[in-house]
N, C-alpha and C positions, 0 to 999 in steps of 0.2 A: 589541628586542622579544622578543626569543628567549630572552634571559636569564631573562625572569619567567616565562615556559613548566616546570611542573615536568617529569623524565622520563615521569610517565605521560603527560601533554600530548604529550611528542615524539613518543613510542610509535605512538599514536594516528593522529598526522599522517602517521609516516613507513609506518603502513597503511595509513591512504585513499589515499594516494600508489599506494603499489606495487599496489593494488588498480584505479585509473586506468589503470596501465601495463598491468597486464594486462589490462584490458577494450580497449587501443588495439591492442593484439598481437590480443588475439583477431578484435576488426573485422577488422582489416589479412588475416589468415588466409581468415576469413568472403568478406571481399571478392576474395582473391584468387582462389579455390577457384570462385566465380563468373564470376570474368571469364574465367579458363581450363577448358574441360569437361573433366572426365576419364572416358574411357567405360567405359563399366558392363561392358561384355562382352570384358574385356584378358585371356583365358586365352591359353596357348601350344597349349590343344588345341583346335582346332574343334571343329566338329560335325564336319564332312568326316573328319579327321584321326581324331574318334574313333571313323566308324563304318569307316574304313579300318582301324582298331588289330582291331576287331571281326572284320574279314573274315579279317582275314591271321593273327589270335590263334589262344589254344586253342578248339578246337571246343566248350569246354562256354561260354566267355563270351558269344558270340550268343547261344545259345540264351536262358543265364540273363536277359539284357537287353534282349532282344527278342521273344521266345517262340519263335522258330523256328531249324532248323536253317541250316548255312551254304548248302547246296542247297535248301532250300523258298526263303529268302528271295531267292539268286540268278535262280530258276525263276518267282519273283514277278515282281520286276521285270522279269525280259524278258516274261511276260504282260501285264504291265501297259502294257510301251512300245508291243509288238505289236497295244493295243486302242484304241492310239491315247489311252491316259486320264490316261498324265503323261508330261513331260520336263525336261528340264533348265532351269532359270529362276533368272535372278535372281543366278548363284550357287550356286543349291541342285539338287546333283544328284535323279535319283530313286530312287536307295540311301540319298539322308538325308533323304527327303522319306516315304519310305515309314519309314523307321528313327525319325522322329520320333511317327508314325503308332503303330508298332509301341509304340516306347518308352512314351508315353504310356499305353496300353492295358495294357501288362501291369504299371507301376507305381501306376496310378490319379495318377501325380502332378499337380498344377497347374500352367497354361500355364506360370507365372513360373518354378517349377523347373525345368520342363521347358527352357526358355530358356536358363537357364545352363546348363543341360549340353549343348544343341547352338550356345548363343555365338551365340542371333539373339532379336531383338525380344520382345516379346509378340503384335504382332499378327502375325509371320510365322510365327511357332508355328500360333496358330489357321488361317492363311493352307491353311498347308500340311496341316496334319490334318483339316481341311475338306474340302479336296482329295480325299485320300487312302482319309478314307470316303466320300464321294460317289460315288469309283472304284467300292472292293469292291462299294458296295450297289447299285451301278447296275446297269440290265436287262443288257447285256452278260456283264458278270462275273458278278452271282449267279444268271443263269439258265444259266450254264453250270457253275456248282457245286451250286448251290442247286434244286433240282425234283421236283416230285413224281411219283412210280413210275406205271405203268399196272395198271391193275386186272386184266389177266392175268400179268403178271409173278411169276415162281415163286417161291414162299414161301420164308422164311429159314431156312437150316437151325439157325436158334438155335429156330427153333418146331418143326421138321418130325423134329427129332433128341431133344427132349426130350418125354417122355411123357407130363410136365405139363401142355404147351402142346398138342400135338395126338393128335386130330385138331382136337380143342375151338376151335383158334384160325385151323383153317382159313381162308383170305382176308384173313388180317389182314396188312398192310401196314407197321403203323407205331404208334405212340403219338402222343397227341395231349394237350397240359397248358399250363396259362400257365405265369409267371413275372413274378414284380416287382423290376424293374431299377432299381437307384437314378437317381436325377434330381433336378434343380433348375429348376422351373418359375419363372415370376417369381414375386412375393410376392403378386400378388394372385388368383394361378390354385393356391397351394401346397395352402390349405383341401380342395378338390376331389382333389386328388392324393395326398392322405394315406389311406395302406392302410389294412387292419384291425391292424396291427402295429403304428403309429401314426407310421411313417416315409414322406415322401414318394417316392414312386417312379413310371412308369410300367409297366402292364402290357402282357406281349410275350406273344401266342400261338405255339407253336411244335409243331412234328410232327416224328419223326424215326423212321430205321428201327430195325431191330434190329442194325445194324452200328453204328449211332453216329453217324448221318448225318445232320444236316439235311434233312429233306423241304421245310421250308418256315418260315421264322419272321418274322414281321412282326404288325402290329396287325389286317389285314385278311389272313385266309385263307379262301381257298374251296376247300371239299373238293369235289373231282367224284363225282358221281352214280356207286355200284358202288366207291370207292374206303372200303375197312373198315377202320375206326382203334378204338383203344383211346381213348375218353371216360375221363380220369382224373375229371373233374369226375361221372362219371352212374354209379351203382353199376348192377348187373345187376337188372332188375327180378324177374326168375322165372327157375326153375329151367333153363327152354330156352334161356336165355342164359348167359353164362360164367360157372363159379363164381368165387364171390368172391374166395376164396382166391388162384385162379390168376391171376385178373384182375389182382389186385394186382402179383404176382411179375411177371406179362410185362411189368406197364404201369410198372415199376422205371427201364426204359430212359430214359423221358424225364426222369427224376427225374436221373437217371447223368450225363444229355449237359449237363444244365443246372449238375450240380456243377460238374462238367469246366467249361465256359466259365469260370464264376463264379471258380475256383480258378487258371487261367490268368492271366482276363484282369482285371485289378484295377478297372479303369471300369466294368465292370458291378457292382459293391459300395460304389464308391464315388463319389457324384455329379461328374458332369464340368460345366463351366464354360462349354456351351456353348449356342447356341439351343434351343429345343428341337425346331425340325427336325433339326438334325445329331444330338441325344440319340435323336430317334426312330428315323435310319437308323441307329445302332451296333450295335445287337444283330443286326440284318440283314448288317453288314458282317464282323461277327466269325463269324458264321453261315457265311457262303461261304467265309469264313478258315479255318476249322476244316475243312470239305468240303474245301478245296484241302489242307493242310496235310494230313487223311489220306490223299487221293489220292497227294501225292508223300513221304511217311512211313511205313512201314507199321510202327513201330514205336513210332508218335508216343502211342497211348494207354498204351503201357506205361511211355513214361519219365516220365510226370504222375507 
């Protein structure tokens, strides 16, 4: 039968042929690769492993990686064990429970990236940064970084030394302005959540002093009676109130503090992936972070 076959005929056959073969190789491949898992997270560096490289490294690679130095973040977690608000689980210490925390925040990356680089799940990613802001933003910790001054409390010498500010700003305390944080509400609340800018975000009010300090940032602030803040939102109505000018110049500070976070911490410019209860406490958590971080820094605004 073969003989009446011209060569194009053979051609032909002896490709659908090897075309078989390799569709039976390939199954064979398909099917094997299935019956055997192969895990997704086979690095030789943990997370462990690489937030230990981190500690014991040169002092500028924490920082760069995690935003803080090798003394604030050691000085963390013993706060953090001491409040009773993490430990060790799972596996997961609380140097890579908080380092994943960390990590996150100042790269804005996504759970999944963030995964492979500390070599655990997706959902133990969220598990743990869940966690971790729930700690900072919680009453414990942020009311002992995070609070607002008392209305006699002696004025800043950023007001009392410059000739601009006083006497004119006598009693003032602090600055007081929103900010809009990026976010990802779901899809049917996004409409509502879309600024004047035309990006979705949530709005965060926030106070702070003349040092650079968080007074207080969350969605709900109540100023106490006698306590005097700089309104970015309220121009001066008449002349017996601050000129405008000045107004401006003092009331820079809280324009300053919110660079600073935003330029830090990468999750506030770039929506994170989470509920939007955990989106709501972030800015709160980074807020105490920053207070603590200058408390044990006194060098921390200069190396931004």
């Amino acid at each position: 039968m073969l003989e009446h076959l011209t060569p194009q005929d053979l051609g032909h056959i002896m490709a659908s042929a090897a075309s078989v073969v390799n569709l039976a190789v390939l199954g064979a491949s398909i099917y094997a690769s299935q019956a055997t898992k192969q895990p997704y997270h086979n690095s030789a560096l943990s997370g462990y492993a690489w937030v230990q490289e981190l500690m014991k490294g040169h002092p500028r690679c924490i920082y760069t990686e995690l935003g803080v130095r090798l003394h604030v973040f050691i000085t963390l977690v013993i706060t953090l064990c001491s409040m009773s608000y993490a430990d060790s689980q799972k596996g997961v210490t609380v140097e890579e429970q908080l380092a994943i925390f960390l990590y996150m925040c100042v790269t804005g990356l996504s759970v999944r990236h963030v995964g492979e680089r500390f070599q655990w799940a997706n959902g133990t990613i969220t598990h743990y940064f869940c966690l971790m802001c729930e700690a900072l933003s919680g009453p414990e910790f942020y009311n002992q970084y995070v609070s607002l001054p008392n209305a006699d409390d002696p004025p800043s010498p950023y007001l009392n030394n410059n000739p601009k500010f006083w006497p004119f700003f006598k009693g003032c305390l602090g600055a007081l302005d929103g900010s809009h944080i990026a976010s990802s509400p779901a899809a049917a609340d996004q409409s509502n959540s879309r600024n004047r800018k035309g990006f979705v975000s949530q709005n965060i009010l926030a106070a702070c002093s003349f040092l650079l300090q968080f007074l207080c940032a969350d969605r709900r602030v109540a100023i106490t009676l006698g306590m005097q803040v700089l309104l970015v939102q309220q121009r001066p109505q008449s002349k017996e109130e601050l000129f405008n000018l000045r107004h401006a110049q003092a009331r820079n500070v809280i324009e300053h503090i919110f660079g600073v976070i935003k330029w830090q911490w990468r999750i506030l410019v770039l929506p994170p992936e989470f509920s939007m209860k955990i989106q709501a406490q972030i800015p709160a958590a980074l807020a105490a972070l920053h207070n603590f971080i200058l408390e044990h820094n006194d060098n921390f605004l200069q190396e931004l």
